[in-house]
PAVEXKOL-700699 format. One line per 4 residues: number of its first residue (from 1); for each residue x, y, z of C-alpha. Coordinates in steps of 0.5 Angstrom, whole numbers. Example, Ala and Ser with C-alpha at 12.3 -4.5 7.8 and 13.67 -1.06 7.14 Angstrom:
<rs>
1> 25:-9:16; 27:-2:14
</rs>
This chain:
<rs>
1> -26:3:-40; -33:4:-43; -36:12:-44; -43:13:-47
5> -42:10:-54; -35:10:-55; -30:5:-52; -23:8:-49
9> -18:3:-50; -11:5:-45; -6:0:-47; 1:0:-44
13> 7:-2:-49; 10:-6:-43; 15:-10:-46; 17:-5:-51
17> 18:1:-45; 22:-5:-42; 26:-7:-47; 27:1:-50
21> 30:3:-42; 34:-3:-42; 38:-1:-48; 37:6:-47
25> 41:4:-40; 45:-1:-42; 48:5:-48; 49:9:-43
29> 54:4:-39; 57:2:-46; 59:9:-46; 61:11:-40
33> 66:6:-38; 68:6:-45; 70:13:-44; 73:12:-37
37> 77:5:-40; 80:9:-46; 82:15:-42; 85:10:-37
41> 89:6:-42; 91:11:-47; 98:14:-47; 100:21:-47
45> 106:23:-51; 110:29:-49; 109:31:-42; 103:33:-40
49> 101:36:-33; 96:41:-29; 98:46:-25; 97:44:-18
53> 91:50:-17; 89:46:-22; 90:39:-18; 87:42:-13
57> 81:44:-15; 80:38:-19; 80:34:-13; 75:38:-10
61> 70:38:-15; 71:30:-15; 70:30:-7; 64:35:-8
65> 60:29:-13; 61:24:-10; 58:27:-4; 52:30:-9
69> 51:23:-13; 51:19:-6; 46:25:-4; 42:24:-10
73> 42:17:-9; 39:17:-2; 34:22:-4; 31:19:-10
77> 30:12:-5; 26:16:0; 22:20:-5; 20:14:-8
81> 19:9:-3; 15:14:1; 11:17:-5; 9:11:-8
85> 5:8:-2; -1:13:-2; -2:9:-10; 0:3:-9
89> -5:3:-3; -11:7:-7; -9:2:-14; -10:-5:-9
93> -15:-2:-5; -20:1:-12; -18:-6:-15; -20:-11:-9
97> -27:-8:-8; -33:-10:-11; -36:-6:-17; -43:-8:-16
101> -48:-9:-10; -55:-12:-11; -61:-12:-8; -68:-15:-8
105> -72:-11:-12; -78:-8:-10; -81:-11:-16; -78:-18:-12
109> -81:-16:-5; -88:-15:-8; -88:-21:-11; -86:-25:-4
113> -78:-25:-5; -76:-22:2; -68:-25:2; -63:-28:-4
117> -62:-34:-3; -55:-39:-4; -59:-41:-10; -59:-34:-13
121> -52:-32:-11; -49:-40:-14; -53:-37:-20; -50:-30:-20
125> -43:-33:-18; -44:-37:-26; -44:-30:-30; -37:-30:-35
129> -33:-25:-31; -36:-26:-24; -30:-28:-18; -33:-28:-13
133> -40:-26:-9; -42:-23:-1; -48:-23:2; -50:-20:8
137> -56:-17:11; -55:-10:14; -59:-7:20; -58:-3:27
141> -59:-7:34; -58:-3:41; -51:-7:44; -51:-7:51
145> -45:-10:54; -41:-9:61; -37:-2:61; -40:0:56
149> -48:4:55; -53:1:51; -52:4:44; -54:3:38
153> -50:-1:32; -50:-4:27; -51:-11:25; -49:-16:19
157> -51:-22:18; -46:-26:14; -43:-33:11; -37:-35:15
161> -36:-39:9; -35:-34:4; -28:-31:2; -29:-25:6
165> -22:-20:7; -24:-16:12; -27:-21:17; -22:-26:21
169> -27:-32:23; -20:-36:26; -21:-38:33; -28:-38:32
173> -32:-44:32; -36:-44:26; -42:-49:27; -44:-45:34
177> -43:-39:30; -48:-42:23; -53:-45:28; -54:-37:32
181> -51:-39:39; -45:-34:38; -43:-27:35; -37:-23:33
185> -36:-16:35; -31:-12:30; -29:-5:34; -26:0:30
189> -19:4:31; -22:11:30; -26:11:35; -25:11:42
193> -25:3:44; -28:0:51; -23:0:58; -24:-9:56
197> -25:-11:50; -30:-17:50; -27:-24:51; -29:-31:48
201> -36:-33:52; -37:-26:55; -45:-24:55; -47:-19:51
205> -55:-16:50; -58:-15:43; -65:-12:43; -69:-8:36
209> -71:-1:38; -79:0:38; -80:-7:40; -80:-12:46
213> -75:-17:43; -68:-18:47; -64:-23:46; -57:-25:51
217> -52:-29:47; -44:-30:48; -39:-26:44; -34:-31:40
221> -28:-26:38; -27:-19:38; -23:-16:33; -21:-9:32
225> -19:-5:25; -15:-1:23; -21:3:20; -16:8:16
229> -11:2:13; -11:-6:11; -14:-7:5; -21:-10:5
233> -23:-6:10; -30:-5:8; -30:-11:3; -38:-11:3
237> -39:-8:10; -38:-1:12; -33:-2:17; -29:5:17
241> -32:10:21; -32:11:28; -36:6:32; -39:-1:34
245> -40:-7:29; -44:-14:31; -43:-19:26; -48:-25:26
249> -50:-32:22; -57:-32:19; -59:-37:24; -58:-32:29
253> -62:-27:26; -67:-32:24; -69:-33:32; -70:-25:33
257> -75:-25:26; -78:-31:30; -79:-27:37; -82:-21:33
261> -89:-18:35; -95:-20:32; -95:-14:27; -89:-12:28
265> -84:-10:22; -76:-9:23; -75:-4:17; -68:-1:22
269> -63:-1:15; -67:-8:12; -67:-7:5; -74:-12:5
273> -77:-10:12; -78:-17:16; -84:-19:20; -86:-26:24
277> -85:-32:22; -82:-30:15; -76:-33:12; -69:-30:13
281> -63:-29:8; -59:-23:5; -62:-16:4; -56:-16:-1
285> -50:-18:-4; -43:-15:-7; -40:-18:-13; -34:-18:-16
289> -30:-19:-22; -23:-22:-25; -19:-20:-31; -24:-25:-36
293> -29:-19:-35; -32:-16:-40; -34:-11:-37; -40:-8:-41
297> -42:-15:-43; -41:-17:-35; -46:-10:-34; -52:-13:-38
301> -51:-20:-37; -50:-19:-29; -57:-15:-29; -61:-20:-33
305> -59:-25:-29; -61:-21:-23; -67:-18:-26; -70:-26:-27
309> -68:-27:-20; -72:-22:-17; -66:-17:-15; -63:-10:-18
313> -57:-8:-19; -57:-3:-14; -50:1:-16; -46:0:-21
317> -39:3:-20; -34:-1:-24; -32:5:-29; -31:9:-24
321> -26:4:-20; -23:2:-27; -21:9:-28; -18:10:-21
325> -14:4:-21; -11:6:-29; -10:13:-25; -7:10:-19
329> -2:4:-24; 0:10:-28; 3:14:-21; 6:8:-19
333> 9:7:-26; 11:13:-26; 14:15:-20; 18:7:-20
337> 20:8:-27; 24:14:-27; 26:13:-20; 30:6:-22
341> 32:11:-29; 34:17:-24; 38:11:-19; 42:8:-24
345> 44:13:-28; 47:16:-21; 51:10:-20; 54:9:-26
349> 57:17:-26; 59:15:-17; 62:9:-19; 66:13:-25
353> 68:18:-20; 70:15:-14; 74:11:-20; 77:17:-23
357> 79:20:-15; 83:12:-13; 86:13:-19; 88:20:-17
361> 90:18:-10; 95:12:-12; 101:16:-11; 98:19:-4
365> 97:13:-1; 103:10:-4; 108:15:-1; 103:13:6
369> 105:6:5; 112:8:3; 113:12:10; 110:5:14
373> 103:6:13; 100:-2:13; 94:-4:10; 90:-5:15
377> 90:3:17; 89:5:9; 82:1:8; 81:3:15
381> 81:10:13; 78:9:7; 72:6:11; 72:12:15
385> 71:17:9; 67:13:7; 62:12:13; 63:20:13
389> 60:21:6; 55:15:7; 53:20:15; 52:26:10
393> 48:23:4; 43:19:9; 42:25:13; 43:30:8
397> 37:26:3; 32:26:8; 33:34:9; 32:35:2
401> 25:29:2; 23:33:8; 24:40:4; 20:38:-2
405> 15:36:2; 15:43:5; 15:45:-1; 9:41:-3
409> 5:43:2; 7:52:2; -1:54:1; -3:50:7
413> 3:53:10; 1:61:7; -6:60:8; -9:56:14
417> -3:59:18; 0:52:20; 8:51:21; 13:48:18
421> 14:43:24; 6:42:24; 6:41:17; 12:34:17
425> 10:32:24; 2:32:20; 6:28:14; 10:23:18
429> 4:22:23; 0:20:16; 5:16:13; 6:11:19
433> -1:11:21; -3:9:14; 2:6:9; 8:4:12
437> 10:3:20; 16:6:24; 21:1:23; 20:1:17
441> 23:7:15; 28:6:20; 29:-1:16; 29:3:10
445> 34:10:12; 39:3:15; 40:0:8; 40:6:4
449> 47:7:9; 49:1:9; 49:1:0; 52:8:1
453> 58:6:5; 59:-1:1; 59:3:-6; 64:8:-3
457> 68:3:1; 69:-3:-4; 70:2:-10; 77:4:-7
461> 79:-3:-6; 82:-3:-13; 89:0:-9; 89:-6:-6
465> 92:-10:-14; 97:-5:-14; 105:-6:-11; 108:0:-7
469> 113:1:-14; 106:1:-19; 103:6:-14; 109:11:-13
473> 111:11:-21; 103:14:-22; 103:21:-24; 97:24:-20
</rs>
């Protein structure tokens, strides 16, 4: 990143981050099962025996950790998956936009230069740096369509060509759309849509405001956005707010330009105001970067080429997306770092305990076994605690999820009088609206289940290596 004169250089030691994590846990797991393997293996001399208050209790604390651990376990998931789709989102959504939009100078349109042409864009595209370059011309039309009333929209003038994100040209054909025989219509999910969508070939009007011009052409594909998901959503078009779009080819508006007036200028939202008979092309381009840009080299050279070319850097936003990304890459490192630590420090001490409770319980089921219990009916009540511990960690670490973001939301809560109910019905609507649907947290809470059950079903299937004799000699 560049401030003023100084240049801020944020550098994340990823491999040595990995690899002290890596030992850290690794150490940590040496210790763990060498503590447990020496306290397994090693003989008492003398007879040595708890109390069986002491037994009790012991055991109750076993069962009591498991059953917390498997919690925690649950509700480190949840937090994590959940939490970080807001930044995982932010971080893509500020990395894949285009940090420069340019325009035609009015230094260029005094000097006859009314459009950017495929010449101009080739030559920005050649700047060290630049990915990619979209072009598009912006300006406001009234749509008059069946079922709906004549309203004013906007229209984009676009290359079907480019590598645009945020416009599906699949299903449409290209050299009708090129030549201006047909458009597209994008809708956006935040406003309240049509009863029928336009189909492929439907007519729809096209008039400019203030003037004779009117034009019916055929629809070649309606597209409907999530205007508040997906990325690439205004990737150089402005397709987020509440209301209708027209997207169109140069060729297209070209035939409007012609059927202008005389001594008529469309200045409707048009960077360079058209009149009859001039030559149409874009008002204006969003470029792009990769990860070879400079970015302060790519800043001076981007608008010196520009500035030859008749065109000014209209804004320049690089350093406040680069800034973001770098802010939202770190919530996201943060949160999936200590969360994978968290996790696995939680398993290893679960594992350990339910090790530690089969060991305890080896005398118990001997003797169970010993009175005519066989072992299908001992696993089968394995998998029945096992399922009932797994029932309570998922249902309990969503409850303590659900609980923290009450707690992170209390000052809406005191302040504007919202209830708790409102406040997660608010929060998940959010949530599977924006990042992440339904069934995937429901896919998510499955799984979470289905690895709890495993862990605390397999883990006691080490009774199964012990004969009758060996489990009926062991002390509990």
């Amino acid at each position: 990143m560049f401030s003023g004169s100084v240049s801020v250089i944020v550098s994340i030691p990823v491999r040595k981050l990995a690899l002290s994590i890596a030992v850290w846990i690794l150490g940590t797991i040496a210790v763990k099962l060498m503590t447990f393997m020496v306290a397994l293996t090693t003989p008492l001399t003398g007879r040595m025996a708890m109390s069986i208050r002491k037994r009790k209790f012991y055991a109750r604390f076993q069962k009591a950790l498991i059953v917390v651990m498997s919690v925690v376990l649950c509700f480190c998931v949840v937090f994590v998956v959940l939490d970080i789709q807001e930044p995982l989102y932010l971080y893509r959504y500020f990395s894949s936009q285009a940090p420069y939009f340019l325009r035609v100078s009015d230094e260029g349109a005094y000097n006859g230069k009314t459009y950017i042409s495929d010449e101009d864009i080739a030559t920005l595209s050649s700047v060290p740096g630049i990915s990619k370059i979209l072009g598009s011309t912006q300006a406001y039309v009234n749509l008059t369509m069946d079922g709906v009333d004549t309203r004013r929209v906007e229209m984009y003038t676009v290359d079907s060509t480019a590598d645009w994100t945020a416009l599906d040209f699949s299903g449409v054909d290209l050299e009708a759309f090129e030549n201006g025989d047909v458009v597209m219509l994008v809708f956006s999910n935040s406003t309240e849509l049509p009863s029928t969508l336009p189909e492929s070939g439907d007519s729809v009007t096209l008039s400019i405001s203030k003037s004779s011009v009117s034009i019916e052409t055929s629809v070649a594909k309606s597209i409907v956005y999530k205007a508040t998901g997906g990325l690439g959503i205004n990737d150089g078009l402005d397709i987020n707010d509440a209301s209708y779009y027209v997207v169109c080819s140069r060729a297209f508006l070209q035939k409007m330009v012609d059927m202008l007036p005389e001594g008529f200028t469309w200045t409707d939202y048009i960077t360079v105001p058209f009149e009859k008979g001039d030559k149409v092309g874009f008002t204006g381009v969003a470029a792009y970067t990769d990860g070879t840009a400079g970015y302060l080299s790519t800043d001076k050279t981007l608008t010196k080429v520009a500035s030859n070319l008749g065109i000014s850097l209209y804004y320049n936003v690089r350093a406040k997306y680069a800034s973001l990304s770098q802010e939202y890459l770190q919530t996201l490192i943060l949160l999936i770092v200590s969360g994978a630590c968290i996790a696995v420090v939680v398993l290893i001490i679960l594992f350990s305990t339910i090790k530690l409770e089969t060991q305890r319980e080896k005398k118990h089921y001997g003797i169970l076994q010993a009175l005519g219990m066989s072992r299908r009916q001992r696993n089968r009540e394995l998998l029945r605690t096992a399922f009932v511990r797994s029932l309570v960690a998922v249902a309990v670490g969503w409850g303590a999820y659900l609980g923290s973001v009450i707690i992170r939301n209390l000052d809406s809560i005191r302040e504007e009088g919202a209830t708790v109910l409102g406040v997660l019905s608010s929060y998940m609507s959010d949530l599977t609206t924006r990042f992440i649907p339904g069934w995937g947290i429901g896919l998510m809470t499955v799984c979470m289940f289905a690895v709890t059950l495993i862990i605390c079903y397999v883990s006691k299937l080490g009774l199964n290596k012990y004969t009758l004799m060996e489990m009926l000699r062991e002390d509990r």
